[in-house]
C-alpha positions in Angstrom: -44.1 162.1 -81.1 -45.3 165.9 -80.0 -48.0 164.1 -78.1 -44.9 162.5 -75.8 -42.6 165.4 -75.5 -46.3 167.0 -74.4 -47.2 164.8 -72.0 -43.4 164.6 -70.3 -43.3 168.3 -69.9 -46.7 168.1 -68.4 -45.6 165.7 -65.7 -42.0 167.3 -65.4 -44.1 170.9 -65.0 -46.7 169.2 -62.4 -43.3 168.2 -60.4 -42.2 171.9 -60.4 -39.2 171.3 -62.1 -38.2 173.0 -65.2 -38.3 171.4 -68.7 -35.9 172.6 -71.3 -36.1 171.4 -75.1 -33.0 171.3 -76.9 -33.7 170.5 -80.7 -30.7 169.3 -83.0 -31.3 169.7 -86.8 -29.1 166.4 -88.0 -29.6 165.2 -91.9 -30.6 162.0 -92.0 -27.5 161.3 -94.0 -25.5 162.2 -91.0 -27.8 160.0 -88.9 -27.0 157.0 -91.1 -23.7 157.6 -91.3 -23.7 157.5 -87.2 -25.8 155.0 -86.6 -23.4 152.5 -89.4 -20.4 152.8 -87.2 -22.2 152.5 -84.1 -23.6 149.5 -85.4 -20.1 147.7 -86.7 -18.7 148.9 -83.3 -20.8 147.2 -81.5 -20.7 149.3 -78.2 -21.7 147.8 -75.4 -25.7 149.4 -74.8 -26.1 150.3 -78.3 -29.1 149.1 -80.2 -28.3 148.0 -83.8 -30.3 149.7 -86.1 -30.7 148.7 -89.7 -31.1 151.9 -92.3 -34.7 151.2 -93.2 -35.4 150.9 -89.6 -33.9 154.5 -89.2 -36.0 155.6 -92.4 -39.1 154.6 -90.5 -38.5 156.4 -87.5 -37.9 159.5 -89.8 -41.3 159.0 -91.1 -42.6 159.3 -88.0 -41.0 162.1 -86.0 -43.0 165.5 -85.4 -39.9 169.0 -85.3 -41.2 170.9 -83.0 -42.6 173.9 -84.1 -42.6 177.7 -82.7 -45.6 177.3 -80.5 -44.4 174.0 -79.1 -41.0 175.6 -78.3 -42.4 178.5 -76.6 -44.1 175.7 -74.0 -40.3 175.0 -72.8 -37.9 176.6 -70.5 -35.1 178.3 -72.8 -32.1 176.1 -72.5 -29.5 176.8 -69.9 -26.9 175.0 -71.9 -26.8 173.2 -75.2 -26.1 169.7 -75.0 -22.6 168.6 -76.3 -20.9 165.3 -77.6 -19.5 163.0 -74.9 -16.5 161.6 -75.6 -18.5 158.6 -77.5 -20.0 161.3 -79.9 -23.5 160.6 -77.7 -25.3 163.7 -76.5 -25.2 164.3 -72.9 -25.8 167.7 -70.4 -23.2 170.1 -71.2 -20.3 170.6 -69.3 -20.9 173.1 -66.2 -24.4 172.9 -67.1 -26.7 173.3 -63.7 -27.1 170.6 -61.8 -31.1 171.6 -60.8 -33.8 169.2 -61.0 -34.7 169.5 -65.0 -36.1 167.5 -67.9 -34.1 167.9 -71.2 -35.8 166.7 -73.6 -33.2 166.8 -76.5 -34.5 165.8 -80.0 -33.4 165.3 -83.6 -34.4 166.6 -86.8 -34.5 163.7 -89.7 -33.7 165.8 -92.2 -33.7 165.3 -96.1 -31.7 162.7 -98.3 
């Protein structure tokens, strides 16, 4: 996954724009416990996601570490919950041609 988040702030960079990554530290019991009632919901644009599906993507994902963090912009403004508890620019945030790349931590059962 650090090989994406590389290769869309080298194309965001090449555009002149700047590229901010917000990083969000969630347990992966949290992240199960989200992803259930998004699931029984059933909002419209939701992908279902099954808990061992969620245990593989955890597997897979890459925190970013110091030196990959010092590669982005600092944030302007932290992402916050929408309404629908998704994340979404912050309210007042700058409305200036940026990539956010906003990630989350699987932590520890």
């Amino acid at each position: 996954m650090r090989d994406e988040r590389d290769q869309k702030r080298l194309v965001a960079r090449a555009l002149g724009v700047t590229v901010e990554l917000q990083y969000l530290d969630v347990p992966l019991d949290e992240l199960h416990r989200r992803i259930a009632k998004r699931t029984t919901e059933g909002a419209w644009g939701s992908y279902p996601m099954t808990p061992e599906q969620l245990d593989g993507c955890a597997t897979l994902f890459q925190p970013p570490d110091a030196s990959e963090l010092a590669l982005f912009d600092a944030p302007t403004k932290l992402a916050e919950p929408s309404i629908d508890g998704s994340l979404g620019p912050a309210i007042g945030a700058p409305q200036t041609a940026s990539l956010i790349v906003t990630i989350g931590h699987f932590g520890h059962r």
